[in-house]
Backbone as XML, in Angstrom:
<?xml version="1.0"?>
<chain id="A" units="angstrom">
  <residue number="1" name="UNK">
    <atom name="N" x="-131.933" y="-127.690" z="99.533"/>
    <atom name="CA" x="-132.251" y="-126.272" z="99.401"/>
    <atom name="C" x="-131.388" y="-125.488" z="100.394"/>
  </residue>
  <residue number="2" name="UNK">
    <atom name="N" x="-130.519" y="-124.531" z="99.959"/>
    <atom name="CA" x="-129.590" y="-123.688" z="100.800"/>
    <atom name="C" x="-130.211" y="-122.152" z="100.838"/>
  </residue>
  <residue number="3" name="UNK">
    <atom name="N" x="-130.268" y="-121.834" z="102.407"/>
    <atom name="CA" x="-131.049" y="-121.020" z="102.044"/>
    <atom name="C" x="-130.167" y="-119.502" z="103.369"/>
  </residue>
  <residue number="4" name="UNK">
    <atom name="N" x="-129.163" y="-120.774" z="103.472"/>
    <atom name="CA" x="-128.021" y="-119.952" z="104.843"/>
    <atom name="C" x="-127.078" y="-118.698" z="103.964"/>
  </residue>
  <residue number="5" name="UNK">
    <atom name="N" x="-126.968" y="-117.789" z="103.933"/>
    <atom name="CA" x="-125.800" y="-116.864" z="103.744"/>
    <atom name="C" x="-124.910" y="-116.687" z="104.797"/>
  </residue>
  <residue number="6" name="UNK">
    <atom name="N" x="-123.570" y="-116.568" z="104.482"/>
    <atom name="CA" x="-122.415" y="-116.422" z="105.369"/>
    <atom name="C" x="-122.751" y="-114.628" z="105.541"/>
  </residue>
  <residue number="7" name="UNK">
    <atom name="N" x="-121.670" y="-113.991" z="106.478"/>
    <atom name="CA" x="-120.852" y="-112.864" z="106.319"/>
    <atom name="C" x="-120.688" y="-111.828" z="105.234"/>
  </residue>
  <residue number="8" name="UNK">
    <atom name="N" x="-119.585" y="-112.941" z="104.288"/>
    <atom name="CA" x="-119.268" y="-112.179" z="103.583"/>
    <atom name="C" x="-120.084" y="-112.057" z="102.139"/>
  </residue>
  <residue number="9" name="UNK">
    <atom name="N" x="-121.262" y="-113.268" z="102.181"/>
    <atom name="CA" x="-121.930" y="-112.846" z="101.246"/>
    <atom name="C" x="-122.977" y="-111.684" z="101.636"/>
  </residue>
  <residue number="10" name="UNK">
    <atom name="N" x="-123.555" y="-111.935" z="102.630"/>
    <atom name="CA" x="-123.920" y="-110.738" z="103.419"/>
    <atom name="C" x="-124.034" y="-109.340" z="102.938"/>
  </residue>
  <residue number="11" name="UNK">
    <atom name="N" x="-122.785" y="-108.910" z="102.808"/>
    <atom name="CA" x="-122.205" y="-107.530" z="102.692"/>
    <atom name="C" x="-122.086" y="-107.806" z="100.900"/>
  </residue>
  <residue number="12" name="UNK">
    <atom name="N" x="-122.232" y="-108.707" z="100.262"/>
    <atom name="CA" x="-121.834" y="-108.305" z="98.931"/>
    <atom name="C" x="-123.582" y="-108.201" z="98.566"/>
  </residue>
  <residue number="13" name="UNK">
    <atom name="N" x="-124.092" y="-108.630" z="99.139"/>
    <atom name="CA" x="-125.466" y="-108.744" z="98.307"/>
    <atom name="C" x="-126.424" y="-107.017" z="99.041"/>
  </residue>
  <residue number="14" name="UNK">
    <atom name="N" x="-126.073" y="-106.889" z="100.506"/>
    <atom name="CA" x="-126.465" y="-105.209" z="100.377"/>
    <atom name="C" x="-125.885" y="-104.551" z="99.375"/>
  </residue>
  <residue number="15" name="UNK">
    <atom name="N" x="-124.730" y="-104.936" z="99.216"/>
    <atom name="CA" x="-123.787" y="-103.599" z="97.643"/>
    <atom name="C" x="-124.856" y="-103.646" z="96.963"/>
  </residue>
  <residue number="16" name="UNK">
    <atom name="N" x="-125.351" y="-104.872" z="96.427"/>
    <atom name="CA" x="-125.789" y="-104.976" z="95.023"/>
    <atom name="C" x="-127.384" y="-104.608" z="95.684"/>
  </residue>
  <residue number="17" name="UNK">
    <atom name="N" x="-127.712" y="-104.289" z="96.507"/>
    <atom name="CA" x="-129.166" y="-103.313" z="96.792"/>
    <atom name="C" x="-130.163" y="-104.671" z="97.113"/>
  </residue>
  <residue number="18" name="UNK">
    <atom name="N" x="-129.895" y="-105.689" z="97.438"/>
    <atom name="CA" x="-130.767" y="-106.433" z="98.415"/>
    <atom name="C" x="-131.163" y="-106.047" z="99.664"/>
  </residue>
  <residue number="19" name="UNK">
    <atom name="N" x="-132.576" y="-106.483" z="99.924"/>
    <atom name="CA" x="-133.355" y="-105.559" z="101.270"/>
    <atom name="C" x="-133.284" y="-106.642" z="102.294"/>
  </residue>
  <residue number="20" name="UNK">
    <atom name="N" x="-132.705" y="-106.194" z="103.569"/>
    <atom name="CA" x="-132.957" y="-106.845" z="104.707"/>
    <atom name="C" x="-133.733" y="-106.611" z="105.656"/>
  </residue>
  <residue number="21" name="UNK">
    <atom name="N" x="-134.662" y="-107.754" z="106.204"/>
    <atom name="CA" x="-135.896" y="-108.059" z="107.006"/>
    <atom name="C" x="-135.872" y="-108.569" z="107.843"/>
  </residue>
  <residue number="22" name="UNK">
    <atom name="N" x="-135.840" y="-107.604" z="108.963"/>
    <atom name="CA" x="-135.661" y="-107.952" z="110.346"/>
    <atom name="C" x="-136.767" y="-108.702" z="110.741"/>
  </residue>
  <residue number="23" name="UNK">
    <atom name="N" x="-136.911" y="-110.270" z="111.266"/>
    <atom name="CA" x="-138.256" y="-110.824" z="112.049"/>
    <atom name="C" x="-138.317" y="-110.564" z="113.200"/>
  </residue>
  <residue number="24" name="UNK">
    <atom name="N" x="-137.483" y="-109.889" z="114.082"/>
    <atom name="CA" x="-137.263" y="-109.936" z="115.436"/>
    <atom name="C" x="-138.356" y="-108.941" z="115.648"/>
  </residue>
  <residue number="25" name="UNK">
    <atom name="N" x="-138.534" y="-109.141" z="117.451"/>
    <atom name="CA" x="-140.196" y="-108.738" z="118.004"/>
    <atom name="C" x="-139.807" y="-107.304" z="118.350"/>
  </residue>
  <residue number="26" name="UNK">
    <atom name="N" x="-140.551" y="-106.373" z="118.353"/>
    <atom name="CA" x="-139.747" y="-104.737" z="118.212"/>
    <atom name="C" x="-139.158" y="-104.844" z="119.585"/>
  </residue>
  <residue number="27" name="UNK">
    <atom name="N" x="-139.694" y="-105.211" z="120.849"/>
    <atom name="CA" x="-139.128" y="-105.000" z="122.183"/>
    <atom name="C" x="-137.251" y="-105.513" z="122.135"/>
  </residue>
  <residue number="28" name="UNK">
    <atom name="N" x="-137.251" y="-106.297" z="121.352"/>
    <atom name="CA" x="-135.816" y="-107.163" z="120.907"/>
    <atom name="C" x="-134.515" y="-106.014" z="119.897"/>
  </residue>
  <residue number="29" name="UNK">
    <atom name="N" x="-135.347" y="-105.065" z="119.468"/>
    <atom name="CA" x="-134.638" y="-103.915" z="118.404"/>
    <atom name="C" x="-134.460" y="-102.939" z="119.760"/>
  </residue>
  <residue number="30" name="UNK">
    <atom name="N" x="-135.507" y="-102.881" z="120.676"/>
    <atom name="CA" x="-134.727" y="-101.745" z="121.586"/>
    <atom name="C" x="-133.856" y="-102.055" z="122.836"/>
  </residue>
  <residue number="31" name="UNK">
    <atom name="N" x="-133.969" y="-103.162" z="123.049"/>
    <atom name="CA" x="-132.784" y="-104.371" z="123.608"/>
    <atom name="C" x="-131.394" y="-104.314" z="122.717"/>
  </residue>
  <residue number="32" name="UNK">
    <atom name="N" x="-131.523" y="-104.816" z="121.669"/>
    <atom name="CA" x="-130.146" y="-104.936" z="120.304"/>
    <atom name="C" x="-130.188" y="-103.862" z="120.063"/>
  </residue>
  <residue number="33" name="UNK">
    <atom name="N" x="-130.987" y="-103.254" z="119.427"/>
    <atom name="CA" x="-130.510" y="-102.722" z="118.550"/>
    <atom name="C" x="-131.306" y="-103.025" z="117.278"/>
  </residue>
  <residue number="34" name="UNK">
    <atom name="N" x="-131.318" y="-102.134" z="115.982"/>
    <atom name="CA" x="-131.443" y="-102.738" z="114.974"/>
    <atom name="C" x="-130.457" y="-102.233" z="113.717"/>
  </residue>
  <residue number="35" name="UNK">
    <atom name="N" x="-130.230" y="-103.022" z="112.911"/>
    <atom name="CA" x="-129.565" y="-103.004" z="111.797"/>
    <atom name="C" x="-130.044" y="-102.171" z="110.519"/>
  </residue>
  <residue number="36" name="UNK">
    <atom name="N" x="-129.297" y="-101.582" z="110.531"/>
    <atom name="CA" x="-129.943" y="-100.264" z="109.786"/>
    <atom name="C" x="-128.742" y="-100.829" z="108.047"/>
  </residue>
  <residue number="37" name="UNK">
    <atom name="N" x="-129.996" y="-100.394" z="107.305"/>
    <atom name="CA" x="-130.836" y="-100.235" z="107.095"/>
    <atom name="C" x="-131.608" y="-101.392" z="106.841"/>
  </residue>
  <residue number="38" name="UNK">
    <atom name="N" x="-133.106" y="-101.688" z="107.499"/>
    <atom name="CA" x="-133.584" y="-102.551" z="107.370"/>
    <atom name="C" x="-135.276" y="-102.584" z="107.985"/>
  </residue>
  <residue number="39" name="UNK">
    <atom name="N" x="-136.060" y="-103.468" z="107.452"/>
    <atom name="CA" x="-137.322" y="-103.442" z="107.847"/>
    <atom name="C" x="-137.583" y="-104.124" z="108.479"/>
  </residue>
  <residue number="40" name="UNK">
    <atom name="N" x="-138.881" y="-103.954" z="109.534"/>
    <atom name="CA" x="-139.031" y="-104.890" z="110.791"/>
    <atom name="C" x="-140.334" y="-105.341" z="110.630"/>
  </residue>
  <residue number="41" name="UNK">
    <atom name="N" x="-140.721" y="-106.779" z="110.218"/>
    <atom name="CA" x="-142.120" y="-107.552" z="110.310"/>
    <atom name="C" x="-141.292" y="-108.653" z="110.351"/>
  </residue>
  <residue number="42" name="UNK">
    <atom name="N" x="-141.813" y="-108.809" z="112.207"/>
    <atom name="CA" x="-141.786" y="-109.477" z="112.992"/>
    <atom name="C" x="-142.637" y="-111.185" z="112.731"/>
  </residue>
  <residue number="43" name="UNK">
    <atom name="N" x="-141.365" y="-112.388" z="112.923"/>
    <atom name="CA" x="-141.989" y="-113.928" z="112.571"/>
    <atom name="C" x="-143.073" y="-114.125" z="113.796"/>
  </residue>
  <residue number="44" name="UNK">
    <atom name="N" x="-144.206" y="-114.687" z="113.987"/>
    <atom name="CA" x="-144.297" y="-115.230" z="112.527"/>
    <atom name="C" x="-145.289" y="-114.517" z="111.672"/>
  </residue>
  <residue number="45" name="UNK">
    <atom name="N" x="-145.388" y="-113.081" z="111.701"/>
    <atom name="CA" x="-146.547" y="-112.090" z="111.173"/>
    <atom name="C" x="-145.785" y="-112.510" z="109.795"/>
  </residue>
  <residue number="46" name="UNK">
    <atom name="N" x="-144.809" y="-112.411" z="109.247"/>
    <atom name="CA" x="-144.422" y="-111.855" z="108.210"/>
    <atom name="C" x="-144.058" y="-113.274" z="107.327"/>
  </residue>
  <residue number="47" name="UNK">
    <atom name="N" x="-144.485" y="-114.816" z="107.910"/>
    <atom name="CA" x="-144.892" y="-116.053" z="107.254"/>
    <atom name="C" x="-146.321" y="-115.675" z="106.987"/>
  </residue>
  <residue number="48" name="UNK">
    <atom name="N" x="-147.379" y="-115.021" z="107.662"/>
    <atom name="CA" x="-148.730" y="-115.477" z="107.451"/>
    <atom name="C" x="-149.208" y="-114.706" z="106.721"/>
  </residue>
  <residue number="49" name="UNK">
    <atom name="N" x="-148.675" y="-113.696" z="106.214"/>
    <atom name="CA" x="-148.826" y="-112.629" z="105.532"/>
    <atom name="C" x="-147.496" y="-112.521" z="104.382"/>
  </residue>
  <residue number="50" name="UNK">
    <atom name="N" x="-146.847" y="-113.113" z="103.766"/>
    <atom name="CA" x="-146.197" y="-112.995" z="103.285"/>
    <atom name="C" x="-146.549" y="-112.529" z="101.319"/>
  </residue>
  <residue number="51" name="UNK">
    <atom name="N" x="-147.572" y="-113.093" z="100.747"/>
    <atom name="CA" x="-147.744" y="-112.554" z="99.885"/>
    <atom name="C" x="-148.715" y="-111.197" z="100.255"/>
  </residue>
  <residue number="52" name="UNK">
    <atom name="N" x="-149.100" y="-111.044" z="100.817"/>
    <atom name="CA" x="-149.678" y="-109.269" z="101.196"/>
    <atom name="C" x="-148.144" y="-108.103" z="101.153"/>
  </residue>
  <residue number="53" name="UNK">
    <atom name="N" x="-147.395" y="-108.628" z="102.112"/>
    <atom name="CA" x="-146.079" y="-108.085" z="101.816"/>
    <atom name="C" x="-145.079" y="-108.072" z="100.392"/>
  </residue>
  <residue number="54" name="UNK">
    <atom name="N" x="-144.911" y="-109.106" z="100.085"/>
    <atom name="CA" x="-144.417" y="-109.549" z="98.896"/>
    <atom name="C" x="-145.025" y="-110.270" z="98.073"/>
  </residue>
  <residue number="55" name="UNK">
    <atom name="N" x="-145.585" y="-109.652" z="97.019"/>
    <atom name="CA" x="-146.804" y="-110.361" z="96.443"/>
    <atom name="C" x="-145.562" y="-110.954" z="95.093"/>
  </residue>
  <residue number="56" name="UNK">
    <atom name="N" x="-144.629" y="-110.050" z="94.994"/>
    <atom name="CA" x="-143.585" y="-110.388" z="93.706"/>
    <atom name="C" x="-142.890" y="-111.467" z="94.538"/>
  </residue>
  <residue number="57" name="UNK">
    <atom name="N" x="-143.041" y="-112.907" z="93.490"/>
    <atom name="CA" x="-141.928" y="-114.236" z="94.228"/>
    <atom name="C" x="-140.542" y="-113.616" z="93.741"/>
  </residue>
  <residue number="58" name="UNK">
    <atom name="N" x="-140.298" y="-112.831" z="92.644"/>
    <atom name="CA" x="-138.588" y="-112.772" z="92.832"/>
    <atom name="C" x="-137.704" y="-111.323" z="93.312"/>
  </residue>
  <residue number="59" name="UNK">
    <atom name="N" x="-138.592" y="-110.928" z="94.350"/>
    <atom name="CA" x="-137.669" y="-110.156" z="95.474"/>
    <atom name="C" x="-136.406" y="-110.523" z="96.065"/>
  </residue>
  <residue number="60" name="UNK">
    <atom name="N" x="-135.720" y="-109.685" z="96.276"/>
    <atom name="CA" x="-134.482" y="-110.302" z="97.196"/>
    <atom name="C" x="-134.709" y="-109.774" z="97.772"/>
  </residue>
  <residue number="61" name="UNK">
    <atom name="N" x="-134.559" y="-110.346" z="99.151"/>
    <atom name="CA" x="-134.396" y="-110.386" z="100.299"/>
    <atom name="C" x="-133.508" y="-111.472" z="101.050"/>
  </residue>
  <residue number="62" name="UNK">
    <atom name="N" x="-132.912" y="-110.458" z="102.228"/>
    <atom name="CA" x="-132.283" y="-111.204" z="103.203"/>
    <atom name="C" x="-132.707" y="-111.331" z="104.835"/>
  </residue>
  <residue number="63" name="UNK">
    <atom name="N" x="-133.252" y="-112.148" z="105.276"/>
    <atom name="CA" x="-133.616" y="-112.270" z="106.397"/>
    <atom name="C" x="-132.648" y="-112.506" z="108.110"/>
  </residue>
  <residue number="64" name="UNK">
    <atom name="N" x="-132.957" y="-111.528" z="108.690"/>
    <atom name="CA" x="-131.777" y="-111.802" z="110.134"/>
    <atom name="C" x="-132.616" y="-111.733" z="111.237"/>
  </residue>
  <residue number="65" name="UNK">
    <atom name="N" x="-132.567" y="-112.480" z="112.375"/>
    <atom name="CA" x="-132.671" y="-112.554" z="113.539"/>
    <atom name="C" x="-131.598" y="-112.299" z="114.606"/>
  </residue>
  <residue number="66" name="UNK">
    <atom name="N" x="-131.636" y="-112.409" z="115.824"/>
    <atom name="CA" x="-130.832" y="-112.600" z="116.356"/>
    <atom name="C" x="-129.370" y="-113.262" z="116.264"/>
  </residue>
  <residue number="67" name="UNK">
    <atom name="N" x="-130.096" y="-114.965" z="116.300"/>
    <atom name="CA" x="-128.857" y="-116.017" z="116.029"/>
    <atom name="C" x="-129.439" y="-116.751" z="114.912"/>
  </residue>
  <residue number="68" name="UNK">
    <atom name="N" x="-130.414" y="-116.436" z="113.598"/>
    <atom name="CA" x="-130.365" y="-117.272" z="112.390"/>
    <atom name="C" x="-131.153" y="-118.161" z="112.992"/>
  </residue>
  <residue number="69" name="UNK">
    <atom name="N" x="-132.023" y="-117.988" z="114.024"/>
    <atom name="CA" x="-133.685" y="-119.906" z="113.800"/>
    <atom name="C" x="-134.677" y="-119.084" z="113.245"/>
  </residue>
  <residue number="70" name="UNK">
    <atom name="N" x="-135.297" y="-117.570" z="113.607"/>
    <atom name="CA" x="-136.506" y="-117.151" z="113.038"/>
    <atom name="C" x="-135.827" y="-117.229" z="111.695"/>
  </residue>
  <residue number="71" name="UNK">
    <atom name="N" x="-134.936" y="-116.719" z="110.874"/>
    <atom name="CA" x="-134.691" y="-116.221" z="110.150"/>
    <atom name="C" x="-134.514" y="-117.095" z="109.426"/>
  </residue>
  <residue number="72" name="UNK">
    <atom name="N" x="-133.947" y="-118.099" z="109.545"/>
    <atom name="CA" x="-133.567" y="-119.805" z="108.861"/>
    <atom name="C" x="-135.274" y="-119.770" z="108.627"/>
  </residue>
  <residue number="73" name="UNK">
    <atom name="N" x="-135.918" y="-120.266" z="109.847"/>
    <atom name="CA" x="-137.413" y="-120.690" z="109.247"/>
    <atom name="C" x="-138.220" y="-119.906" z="108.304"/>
  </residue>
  <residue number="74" name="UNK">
    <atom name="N" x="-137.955" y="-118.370" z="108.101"/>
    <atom name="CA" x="-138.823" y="-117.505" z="107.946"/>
    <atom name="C" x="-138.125" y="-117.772" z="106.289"/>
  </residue>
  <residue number="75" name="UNK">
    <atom name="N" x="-136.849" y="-117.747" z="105.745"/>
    <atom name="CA" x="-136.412" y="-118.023" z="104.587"/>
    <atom name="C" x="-136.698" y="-119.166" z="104.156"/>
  </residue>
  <residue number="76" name="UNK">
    <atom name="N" x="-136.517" y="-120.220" z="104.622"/>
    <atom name="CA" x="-137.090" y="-121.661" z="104.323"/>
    <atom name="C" x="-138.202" y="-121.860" z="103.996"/>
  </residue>
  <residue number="77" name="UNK">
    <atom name="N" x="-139.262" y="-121.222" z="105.046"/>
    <atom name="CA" x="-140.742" y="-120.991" z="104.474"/>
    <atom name="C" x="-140.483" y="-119.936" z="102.478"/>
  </residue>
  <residue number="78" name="UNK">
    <atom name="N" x="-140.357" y="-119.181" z="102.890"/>
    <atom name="CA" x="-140.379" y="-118.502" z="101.795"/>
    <atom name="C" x="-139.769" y="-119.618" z="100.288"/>
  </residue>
  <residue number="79" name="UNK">
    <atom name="N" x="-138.707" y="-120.126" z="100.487"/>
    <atom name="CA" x="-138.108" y="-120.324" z="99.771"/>
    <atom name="C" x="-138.980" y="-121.507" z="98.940"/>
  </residue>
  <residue number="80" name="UNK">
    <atom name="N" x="-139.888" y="-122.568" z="99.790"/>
    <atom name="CA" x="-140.933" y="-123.529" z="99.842"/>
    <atom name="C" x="-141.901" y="-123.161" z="98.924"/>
  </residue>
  <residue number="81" name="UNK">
    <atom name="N" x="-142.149" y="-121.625" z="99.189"/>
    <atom name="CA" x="-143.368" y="-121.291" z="98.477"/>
    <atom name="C" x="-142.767" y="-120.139" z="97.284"/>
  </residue>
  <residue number="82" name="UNK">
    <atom name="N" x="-141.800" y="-120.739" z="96.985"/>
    <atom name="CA" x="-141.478" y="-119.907" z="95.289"/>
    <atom name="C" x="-140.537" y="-118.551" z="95.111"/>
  </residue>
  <residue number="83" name="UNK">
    <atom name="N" x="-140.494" y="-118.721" z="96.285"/>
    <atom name="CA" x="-139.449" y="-117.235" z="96.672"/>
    <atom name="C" x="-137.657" y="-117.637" z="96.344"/>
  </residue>
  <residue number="84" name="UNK">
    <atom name="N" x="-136.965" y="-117.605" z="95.347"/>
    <atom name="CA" x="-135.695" y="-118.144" z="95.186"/>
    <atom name="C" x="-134.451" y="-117.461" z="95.582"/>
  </residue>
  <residue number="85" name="UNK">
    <atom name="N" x="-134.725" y="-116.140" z="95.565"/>
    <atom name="CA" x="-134.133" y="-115.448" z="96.290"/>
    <atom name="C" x="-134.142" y="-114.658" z="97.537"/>
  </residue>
  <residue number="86" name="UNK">
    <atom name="N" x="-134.526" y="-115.486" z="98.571"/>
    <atom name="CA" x="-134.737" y="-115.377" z="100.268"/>
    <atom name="C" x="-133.707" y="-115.842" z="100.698"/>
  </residue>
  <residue number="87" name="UNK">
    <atom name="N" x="-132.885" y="-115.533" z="101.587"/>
    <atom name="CA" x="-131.640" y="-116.021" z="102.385"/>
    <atom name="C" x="-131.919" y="-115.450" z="103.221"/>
  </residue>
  <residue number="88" name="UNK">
    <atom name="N" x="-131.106" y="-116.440" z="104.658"/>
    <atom name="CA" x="-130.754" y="-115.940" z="105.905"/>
    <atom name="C" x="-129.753" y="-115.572" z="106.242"/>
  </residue>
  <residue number="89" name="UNK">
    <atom name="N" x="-129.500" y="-114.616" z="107.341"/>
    <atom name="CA" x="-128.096" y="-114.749" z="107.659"/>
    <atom name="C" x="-127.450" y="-115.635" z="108.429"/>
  </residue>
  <residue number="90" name="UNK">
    <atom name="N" x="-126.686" y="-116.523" z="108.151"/>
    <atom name="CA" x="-126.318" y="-117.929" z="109.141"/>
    <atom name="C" x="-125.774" y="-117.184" z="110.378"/>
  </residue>
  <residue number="91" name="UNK">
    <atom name="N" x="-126.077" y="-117.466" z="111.964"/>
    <atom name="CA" x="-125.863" y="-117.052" z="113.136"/>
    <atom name="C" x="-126.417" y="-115.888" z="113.439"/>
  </residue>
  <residue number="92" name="UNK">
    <atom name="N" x="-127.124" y="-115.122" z="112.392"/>
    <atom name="CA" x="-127.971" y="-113.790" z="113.034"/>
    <atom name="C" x="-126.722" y="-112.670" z="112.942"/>
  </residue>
  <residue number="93" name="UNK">
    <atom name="N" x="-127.910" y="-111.374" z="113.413"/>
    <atom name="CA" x="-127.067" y="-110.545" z="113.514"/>
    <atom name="C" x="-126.078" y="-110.789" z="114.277"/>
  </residue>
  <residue number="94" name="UNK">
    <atom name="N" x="-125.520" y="-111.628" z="115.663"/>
    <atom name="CA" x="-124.662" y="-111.749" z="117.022"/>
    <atom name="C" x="-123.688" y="-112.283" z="116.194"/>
  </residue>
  <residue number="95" name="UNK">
    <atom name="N" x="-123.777" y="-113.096" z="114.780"/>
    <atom name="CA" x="-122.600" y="-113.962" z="114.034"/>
    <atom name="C" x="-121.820" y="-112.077" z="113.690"/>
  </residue>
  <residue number="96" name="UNK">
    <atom name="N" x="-122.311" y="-111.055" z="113.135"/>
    <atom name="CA" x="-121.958" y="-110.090" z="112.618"/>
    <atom name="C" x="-120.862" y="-109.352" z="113.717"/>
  </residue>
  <residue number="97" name="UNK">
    <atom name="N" x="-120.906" y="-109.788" z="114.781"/>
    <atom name="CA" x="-120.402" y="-108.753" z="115.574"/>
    <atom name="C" x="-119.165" y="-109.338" z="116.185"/>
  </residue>
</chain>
């Protein structure tokens, strides 16, 4: 199960209007920064609650953390439980920069 996105898929899948979901803890967005445009429910709120949030399994979404471990796990989970289009960003936002 591949559930890593590079870079440059990255940027092709915002074109095409995929939503990205920040897990990072808000104190960490006013440290970084956050990536606009994008929503913030923070791991692991947004594993334990995940069909309350996304009750539709074929959302896209792309998930980023920092360096890609919340975000790896938080897609992996998803992906486990029927979600086929969940990706991470491999290395996090810090791979982006």
């Amino acid at each position: 199960m591949n559930y890593h996105i590079d870079n440059n898929k990255f940027y092709q899948l915002i074109e095409r209007g995929w939503q990205v979901i920040d897990v990072r803890d808000p104190y960490e967005l006013k440290s970084y920064g956050k990536y606009e445009p994008s929503l913030n429910i923070p791991y692991p709120k947004i594993i334990t609650n995940r069909e309350t949030y996304f009750p539709e399994n074929d959302v896209k979404l792309i998930i980023v953390c920092n360096y890609g471990n919340r975000s790896g796990l938080t897609a992996r989970n998803f992906q486990q439980h029927g979600y086929e289009n969940v990706f991470s960003l491999e290395h996090g936002l810090q791979g982006l920069l």
